[in-house]
C-alpha positions as CSV (number, residue, x, y, z in Angstrom):
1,X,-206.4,-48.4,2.9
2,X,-205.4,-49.3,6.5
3,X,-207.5,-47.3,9.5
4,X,-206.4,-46.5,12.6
5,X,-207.8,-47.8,15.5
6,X,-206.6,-45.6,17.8
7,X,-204.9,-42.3,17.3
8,X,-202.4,-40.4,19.8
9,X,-203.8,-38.0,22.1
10,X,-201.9,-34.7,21.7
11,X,-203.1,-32.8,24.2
12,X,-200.0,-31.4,26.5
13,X,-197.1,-30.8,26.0
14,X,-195.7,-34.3,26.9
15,X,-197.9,-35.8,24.6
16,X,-196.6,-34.0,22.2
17,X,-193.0,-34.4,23.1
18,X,-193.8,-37.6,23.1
19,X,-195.1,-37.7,19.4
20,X,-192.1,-36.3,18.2
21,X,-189.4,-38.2,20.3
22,X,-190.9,-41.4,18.8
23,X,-189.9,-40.1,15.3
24,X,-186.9,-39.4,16.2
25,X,-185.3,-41.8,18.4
26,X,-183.9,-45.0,17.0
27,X,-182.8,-48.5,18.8
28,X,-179.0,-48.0,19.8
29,X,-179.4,-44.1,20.6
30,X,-178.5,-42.2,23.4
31,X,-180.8,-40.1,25.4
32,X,-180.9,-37.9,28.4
33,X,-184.3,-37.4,30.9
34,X,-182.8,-34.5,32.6
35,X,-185.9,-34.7,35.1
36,X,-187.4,-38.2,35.8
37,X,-189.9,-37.0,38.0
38,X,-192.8,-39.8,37.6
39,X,-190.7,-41.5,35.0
40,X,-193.1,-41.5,32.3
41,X,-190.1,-39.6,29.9
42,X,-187.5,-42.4,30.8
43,X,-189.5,-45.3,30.1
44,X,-190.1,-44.0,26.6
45,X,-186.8,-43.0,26.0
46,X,-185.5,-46.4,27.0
47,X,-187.9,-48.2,25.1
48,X,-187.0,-46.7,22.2
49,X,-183.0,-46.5,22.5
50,X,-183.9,-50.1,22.9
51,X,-181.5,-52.6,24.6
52,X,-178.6,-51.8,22.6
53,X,-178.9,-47.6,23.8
54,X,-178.5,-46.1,26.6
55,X,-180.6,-43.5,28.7
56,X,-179.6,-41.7,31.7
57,X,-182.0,-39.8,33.7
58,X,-181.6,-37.3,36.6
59,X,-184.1,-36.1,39.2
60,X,-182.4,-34.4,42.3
61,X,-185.8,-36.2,44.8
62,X,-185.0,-40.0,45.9
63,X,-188.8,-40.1,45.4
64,X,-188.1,-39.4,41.6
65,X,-185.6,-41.7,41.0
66,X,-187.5,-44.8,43.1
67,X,-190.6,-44.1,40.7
68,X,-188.6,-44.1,37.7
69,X,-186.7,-47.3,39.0
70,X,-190.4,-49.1,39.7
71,X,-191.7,-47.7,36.7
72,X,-188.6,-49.5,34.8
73,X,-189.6,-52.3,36.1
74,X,-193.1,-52.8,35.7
75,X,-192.4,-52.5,31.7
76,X,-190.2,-55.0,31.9
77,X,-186.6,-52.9,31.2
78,X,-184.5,-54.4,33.8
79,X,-181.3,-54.6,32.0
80,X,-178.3,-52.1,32.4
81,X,-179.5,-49.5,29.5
82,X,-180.6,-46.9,31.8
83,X,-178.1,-44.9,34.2
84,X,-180.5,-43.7,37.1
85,X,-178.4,-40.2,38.2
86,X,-179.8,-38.7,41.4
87,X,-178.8,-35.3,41.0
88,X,-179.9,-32.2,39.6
89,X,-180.0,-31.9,36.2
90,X,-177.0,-28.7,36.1
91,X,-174.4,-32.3,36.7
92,X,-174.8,-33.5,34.0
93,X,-171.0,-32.7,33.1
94,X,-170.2,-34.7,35.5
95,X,-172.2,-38.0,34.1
96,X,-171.9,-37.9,30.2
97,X,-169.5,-37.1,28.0
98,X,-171.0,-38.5,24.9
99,X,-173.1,-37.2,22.1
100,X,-176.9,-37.7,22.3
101,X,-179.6,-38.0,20.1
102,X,-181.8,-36.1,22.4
103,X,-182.7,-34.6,25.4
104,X,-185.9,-34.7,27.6
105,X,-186.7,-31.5,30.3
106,X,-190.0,-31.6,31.9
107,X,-189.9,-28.8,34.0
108,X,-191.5,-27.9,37.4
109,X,-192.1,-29.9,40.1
110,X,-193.0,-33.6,40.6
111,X,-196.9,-34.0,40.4
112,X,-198.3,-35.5,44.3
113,X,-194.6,-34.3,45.8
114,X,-193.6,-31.2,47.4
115,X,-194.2,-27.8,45.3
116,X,-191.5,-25.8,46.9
117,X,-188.9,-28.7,45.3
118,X,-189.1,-27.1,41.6
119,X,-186.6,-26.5,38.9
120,X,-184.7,-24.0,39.3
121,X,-184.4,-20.9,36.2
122,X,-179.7,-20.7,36.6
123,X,-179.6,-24.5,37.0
124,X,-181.8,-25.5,34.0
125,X,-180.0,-23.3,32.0
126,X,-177.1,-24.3,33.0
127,X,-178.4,-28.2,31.6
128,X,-179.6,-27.1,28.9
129,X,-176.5,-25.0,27.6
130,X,-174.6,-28.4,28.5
131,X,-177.3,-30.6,27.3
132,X,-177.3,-28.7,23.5
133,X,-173.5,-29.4,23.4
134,X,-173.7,-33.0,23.6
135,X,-176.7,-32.8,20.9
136,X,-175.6,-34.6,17.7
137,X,-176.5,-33.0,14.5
138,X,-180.2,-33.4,13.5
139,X,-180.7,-34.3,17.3
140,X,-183.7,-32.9,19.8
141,X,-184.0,-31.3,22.9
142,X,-188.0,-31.1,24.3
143,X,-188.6,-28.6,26.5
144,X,-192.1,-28.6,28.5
145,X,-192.2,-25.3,30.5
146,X,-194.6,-24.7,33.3
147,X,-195.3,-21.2,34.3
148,X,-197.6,-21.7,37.2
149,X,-195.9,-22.3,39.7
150,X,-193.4,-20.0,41.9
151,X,-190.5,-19.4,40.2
152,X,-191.8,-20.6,36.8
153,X,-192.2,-17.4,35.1
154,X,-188.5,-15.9,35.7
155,X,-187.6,-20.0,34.4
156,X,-189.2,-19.3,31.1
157,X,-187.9,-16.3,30.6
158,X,-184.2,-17.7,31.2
159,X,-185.2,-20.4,28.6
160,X,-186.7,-18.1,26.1
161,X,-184.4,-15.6,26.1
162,X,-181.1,-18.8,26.0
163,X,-183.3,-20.1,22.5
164,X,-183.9,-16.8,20.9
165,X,-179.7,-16.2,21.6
166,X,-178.7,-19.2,19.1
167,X,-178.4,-18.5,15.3
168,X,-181.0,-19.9,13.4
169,X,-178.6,-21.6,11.0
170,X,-177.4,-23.4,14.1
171,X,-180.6,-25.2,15.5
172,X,-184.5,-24.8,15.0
173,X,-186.3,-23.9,17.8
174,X,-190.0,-23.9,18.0
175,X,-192.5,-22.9,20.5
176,X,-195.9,-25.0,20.4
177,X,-198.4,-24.5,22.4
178,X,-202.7,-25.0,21.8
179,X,-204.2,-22.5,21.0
180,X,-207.4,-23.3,22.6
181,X,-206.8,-22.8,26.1
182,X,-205.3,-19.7,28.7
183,X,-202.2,-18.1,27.9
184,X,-200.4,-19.6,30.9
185,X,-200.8,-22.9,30.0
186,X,-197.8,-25.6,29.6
187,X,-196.3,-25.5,26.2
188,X,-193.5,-27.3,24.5
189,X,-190.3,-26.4,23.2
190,X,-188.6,-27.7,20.5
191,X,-184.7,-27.6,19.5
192,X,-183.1,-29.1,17.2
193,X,-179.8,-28.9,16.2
194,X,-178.8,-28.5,12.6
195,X,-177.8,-31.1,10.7
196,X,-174.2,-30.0,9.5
């Protein structure tokens, strides 16, 4: 029998995310990180749409879109499969008009920037109503949601109240969170859309 060495940390909700998007995703999908922020999201999402996919990612901070560019680099993606878009995530209409296999929001603001810059509750729902449109069947939205920050509480409630709208024989949603730590910690979101 064949041991791991070394086993995914899950601790997070992008970990998590994470975990799931690599089951998911397959060389020569399309993917969306509707908020690049450090890039972390993107880079995964390219490597596993693979050179033959495509990813686009939006962050509305030059900051944001310079890290994600650097962070690109230094893993050694330099060709053309990722579309760095810097705008809010609310244009994506605008961008893509193509189905995706999923969608990656990491809400908030961007860790070591300016906490006043943060997502905003009518233009992420505004993405994420356009984002599960473009969602093929059997494909994923991950939602991390932050509610310690200004303005993150009335966010999650937009969200929430958005997944608890959509018929259950349309998509799955799920709520994960641990159960270990305070109530107001970061949790994850999952949607996905049913497979027709």
């Amino acid at each position: 029998m064949k041991i791991r060495s070394a086993f995914p940390s899950l601790r997070g909700p992008v970990p998590l995310a994470h975990f799931i998007l690599r089951q998911m995703i397959a060389p020569g999908d399309k993917a969306i990180d509707a908020c690049c922020g450090n890039g972390n999201d993107t880079v995964l999402l390219a490597e596993l749409v693979g050179p033959t996919g495509h990813v686009w990612g939006f962050d509305i901070q030059a900051l944001a879109i310079e890290k994600t560019a650097a962070r690109l680099v230094a893993a050694g993606i330099t060709d053309s499969r990722v579309s760095l878009i810097k705008c809010g995530h609310e244009t994506m209409p605008t961008h893509i008009d193509q189905p995706v296999r999923a969608v990656v929001f990491n809400l908030g603001y961007l860790p070591g920037s300016d906490h006043q810059l943060i997502t905003r509750p009518e233009t992420t729902l505004s993405a994420l109503q356009y984002a599960y449109k473009l969602l093929l069947p059997g494909g994923i939205i991950t939602v991390a949601v932050y509610t310690g920050h200004c303005g993150g509480l009335e966010e999650q409630q937009v969200i929430e109240t958005w997944c608890a709208a959509i018929p259950a024989r349309e998509a799955s949603i799920w709520r994960m969170g641990q159960a270990n730590v305070s109530a107001d910690a970061p949790y994850l979101l999952l949607i996905q859309k049913a497979v027709q």
